[in-house]
N, C-alpha and C positions, 0 to 999 in steps of 0.2 A: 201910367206905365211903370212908375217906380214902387209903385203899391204891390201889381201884379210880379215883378223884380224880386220883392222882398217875399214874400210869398212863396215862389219857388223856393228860394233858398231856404227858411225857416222849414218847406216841407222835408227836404233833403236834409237838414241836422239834425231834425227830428228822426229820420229815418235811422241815420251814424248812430244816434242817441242809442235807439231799442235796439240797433243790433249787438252795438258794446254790451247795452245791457244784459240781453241773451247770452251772450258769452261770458258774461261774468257769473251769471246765474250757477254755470255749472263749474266754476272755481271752486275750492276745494281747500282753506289754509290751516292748517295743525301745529301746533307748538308743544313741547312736552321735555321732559329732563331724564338722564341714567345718572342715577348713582351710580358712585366708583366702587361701591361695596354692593355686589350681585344679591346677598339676600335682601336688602331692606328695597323695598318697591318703586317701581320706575311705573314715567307715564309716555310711554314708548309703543305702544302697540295701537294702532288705528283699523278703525272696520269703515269701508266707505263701499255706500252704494253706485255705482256708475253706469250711465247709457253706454249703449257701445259706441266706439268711435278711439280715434290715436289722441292718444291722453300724452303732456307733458309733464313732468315730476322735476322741482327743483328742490332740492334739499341744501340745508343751513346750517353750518356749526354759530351760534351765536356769541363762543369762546367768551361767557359769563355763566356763572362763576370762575369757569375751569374748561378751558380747551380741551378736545378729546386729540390722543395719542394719533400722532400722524400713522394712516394707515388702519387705525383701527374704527372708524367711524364710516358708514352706512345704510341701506336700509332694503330689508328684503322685502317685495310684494308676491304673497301670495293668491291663489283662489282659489278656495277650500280650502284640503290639505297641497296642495301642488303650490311649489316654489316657480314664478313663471321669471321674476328677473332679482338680479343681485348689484345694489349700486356703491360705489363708496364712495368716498369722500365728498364735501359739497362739490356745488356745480349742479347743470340741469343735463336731466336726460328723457328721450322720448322713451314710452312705454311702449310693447308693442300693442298690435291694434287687440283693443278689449271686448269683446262681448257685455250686454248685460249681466250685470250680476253682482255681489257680492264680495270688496275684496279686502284684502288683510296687507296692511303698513307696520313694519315691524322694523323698527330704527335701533340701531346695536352702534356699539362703541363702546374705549377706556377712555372713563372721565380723567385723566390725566396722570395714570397710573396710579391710580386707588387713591388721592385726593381731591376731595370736591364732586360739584355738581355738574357735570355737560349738561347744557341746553341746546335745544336746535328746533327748528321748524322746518318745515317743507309745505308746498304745494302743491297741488294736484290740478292741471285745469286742460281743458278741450284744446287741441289743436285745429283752429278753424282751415276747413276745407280749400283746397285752392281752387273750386269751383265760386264759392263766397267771397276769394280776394281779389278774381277777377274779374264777379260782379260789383263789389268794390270800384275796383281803381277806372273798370268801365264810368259807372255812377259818378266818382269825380270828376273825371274827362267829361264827360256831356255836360256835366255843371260850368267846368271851364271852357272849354266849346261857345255855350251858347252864352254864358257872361263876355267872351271875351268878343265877340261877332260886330263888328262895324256896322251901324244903322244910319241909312242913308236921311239925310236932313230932308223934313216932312217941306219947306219951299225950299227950290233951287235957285242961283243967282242965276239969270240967262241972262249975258251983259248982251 
């Protein structure tokens, strides 16, 4: 009984397992630096391919070398030529919902008023459906449900 016990549960982590992992799949992480001086070359500009769905975007001042100027740090996503959202300063925000296709991360800021280098990362990752978190937290429950259930002792005393 404790065999078949262990079993269920091992098939259930297994299952948490591949879905996290699915979901990580379509994460998205980019780091890159702006020079304080505009001619010499920054690696600031991201092309990423995306399924559709509601995408989250957290973006990072990593303030090494050089903080970027309160205010002046953000990042535009485009697709194509078309500006669809403008964000600034770190913190996460949701994008709206995206189609397939093609899009352009373009991180802008003053590296600390023309000394140094701002670096910063962001990430790009799926907003899982709340179709998915209520299969989820169903999935738990029935796992605690049926662990938690009183089983009547196989002999009875009958005094």
């Amino acid at each position: 009984m404790m065999k078949h016990f262990v079993i269920k549960w091992l098939v259930g982590a297994m299952m948490l397992v591949m879905m996290t992992a699915a979901n990580a799949a379509t994460k998205v992480d980019e780091v890159g630096y702006l020079y304080a001086d505009s001619s010499l070359p920054s690696d600031a500009v991201f092309s990423l391919s995306l399924d559709a769905g509601l995408y989250e975007l957290s973006l990072l001042d990593y303030e090494f070398p050089a903080a970027f100027v309160d205010g002046s740090f953000g990042i535009n996503v485009f697709s194509g030529a078309t500006l669809i959202s403008t964000f600034y300063g770190s913190g996460t925000y949701l994008l709206p919902e995206l189609t397939t296709g093609s899009y352009l991360f373009s991180v802008f800021g003053d590296a600390n008023n023309g000394v140094g280098v701002g670096s910063f990362g962001f990430t790009v990752s799926l907003v899982p459906e709340a179709d998915t978190w209520a299969l989820l937290c169903v999935g738990i429950g029935l796992l605690v449900a049926y662990t938690s259930r009183r089983r009547t002792p196989a002999i009875s005393d009958k005094g």
